[in-house]
N, C-alpha and C positions, 0 to 999 in steps of 0.2 A: 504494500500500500504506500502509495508514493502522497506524502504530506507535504502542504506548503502553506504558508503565513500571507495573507495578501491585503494589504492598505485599501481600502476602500476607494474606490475610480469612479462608479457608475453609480445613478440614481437604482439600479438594479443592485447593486451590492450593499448601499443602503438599507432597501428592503429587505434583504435577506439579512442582513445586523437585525436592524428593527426586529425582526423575526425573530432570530434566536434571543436577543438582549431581554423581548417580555417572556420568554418561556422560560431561561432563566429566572425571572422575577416571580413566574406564578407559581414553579417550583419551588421556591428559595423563601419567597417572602406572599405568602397568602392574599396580604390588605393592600402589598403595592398598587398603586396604578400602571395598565402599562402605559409605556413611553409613545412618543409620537416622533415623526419625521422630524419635526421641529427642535424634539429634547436632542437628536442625532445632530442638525444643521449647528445648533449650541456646542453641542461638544467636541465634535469638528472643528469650530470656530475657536475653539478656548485651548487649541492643539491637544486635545485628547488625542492617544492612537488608537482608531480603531480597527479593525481587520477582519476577514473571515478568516476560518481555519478549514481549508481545503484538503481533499483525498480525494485523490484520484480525479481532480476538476470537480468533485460533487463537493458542496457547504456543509459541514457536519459542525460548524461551530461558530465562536467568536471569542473576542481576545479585545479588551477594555484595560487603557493604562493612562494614566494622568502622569505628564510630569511636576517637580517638584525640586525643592533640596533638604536636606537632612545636615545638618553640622558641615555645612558649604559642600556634600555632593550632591551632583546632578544624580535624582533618580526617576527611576520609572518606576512607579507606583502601580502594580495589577489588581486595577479595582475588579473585572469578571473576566474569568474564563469560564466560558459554559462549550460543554460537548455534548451533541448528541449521543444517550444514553446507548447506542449500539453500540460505540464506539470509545467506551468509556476502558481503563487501566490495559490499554494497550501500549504507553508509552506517550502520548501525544503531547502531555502536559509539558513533557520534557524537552520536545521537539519546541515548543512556545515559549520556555524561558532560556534556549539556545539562541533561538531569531531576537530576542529581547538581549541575551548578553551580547550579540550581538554588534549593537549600538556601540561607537564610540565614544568613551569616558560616561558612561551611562551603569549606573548600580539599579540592580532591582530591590525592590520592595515589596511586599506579599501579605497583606493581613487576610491575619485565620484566626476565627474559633481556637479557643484552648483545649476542644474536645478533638475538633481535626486537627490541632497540632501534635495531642498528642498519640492520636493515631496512626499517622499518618509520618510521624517523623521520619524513620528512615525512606519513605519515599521522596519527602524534601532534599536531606542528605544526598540521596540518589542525583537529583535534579541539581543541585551545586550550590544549595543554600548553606551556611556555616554560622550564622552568628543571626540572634535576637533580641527583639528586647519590646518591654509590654506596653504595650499603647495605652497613652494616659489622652485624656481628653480634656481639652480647657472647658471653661463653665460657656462661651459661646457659639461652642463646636456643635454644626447640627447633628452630627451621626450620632448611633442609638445603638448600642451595643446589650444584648441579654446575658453572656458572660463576659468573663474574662477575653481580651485579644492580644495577638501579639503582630509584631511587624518582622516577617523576616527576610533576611539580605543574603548575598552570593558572597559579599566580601565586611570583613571588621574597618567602617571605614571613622569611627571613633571607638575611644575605649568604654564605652558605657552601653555598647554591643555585647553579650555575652554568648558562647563559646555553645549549638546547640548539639546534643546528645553527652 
């Protein structure tokens, strides 16, 4: 199965974002709203990356990353990766945060769950993550977390990172 990462081109590859982005949402989060063309035109606009996640020329996915900085690095921040459940612990995750290391001087970023972090740890490991640390939220911050999160990175790029597994 031959995978690839592809930037969004065409009002047609919007669509299919659009697509996968609220099936993610309706899976993940029950009360969301889905999104509209317009919430996409926004985060495009705002240099979000967006992408589909290709096999074999068919869309089995998508791939949402906001940039930012953390202690002066540049990161990419992956707010969703959603895969079509056929196609789910086949490896592909890992194919996404390779096109993502990718980037030049570009760190990624990864908030999870403290239940899938710790689940799921040595798959991170696997994928080239090394170092975490727990997401605190200021009092004007809109996100809404129900447990514990954590953010985690491919590289220690301060010391207030710690060391995962």
């Amino acid at each position: 199965m031959k995978i690839a990462i592809q930037p969004l081109k065409s009002r047609q590859d919007k669509r299919l974002f659009l697509n996968y982005i609220n099936k993610f949402r309706k899976d993940y989060f029950a009360d969301a709203p889905a999104m509209s063309m317009s919430d996409i035109n926004y985060a495009l606009d705002n240099k979000t990356l967006c992408c589909l996640i290709m096999a074999n020329n068919k869309c089995i996915g998508m791939l949402e990353a906001t940039p930012g900085n953390v202690y002066a690095t540049k990161v990419l921040n992956i707010a969703t990766i959603y895969i079509d459940k056929r196609y789910r612990n086949s490896g592909i995750a890992k194919i996404v945060y390779k096109y993502i290391d990718s980037f030049e001087n570009v760190e990624i970023g990864l908030q999870i769950e403290e239940r899938n972090f710790t689940a799921n740890i040595d798959k991170f490991l696997d994928c080239g993550f090394t170092h975490y640390s727990k997401l605190t939220l200021t009092s004007d911050d809109h996100r809404c977390y129900e447990e514990d999160t954590y953010v985690l990175y491919t590289k220690q790029h301060c010391d207030e990172l710690k060391l995962i597994g």
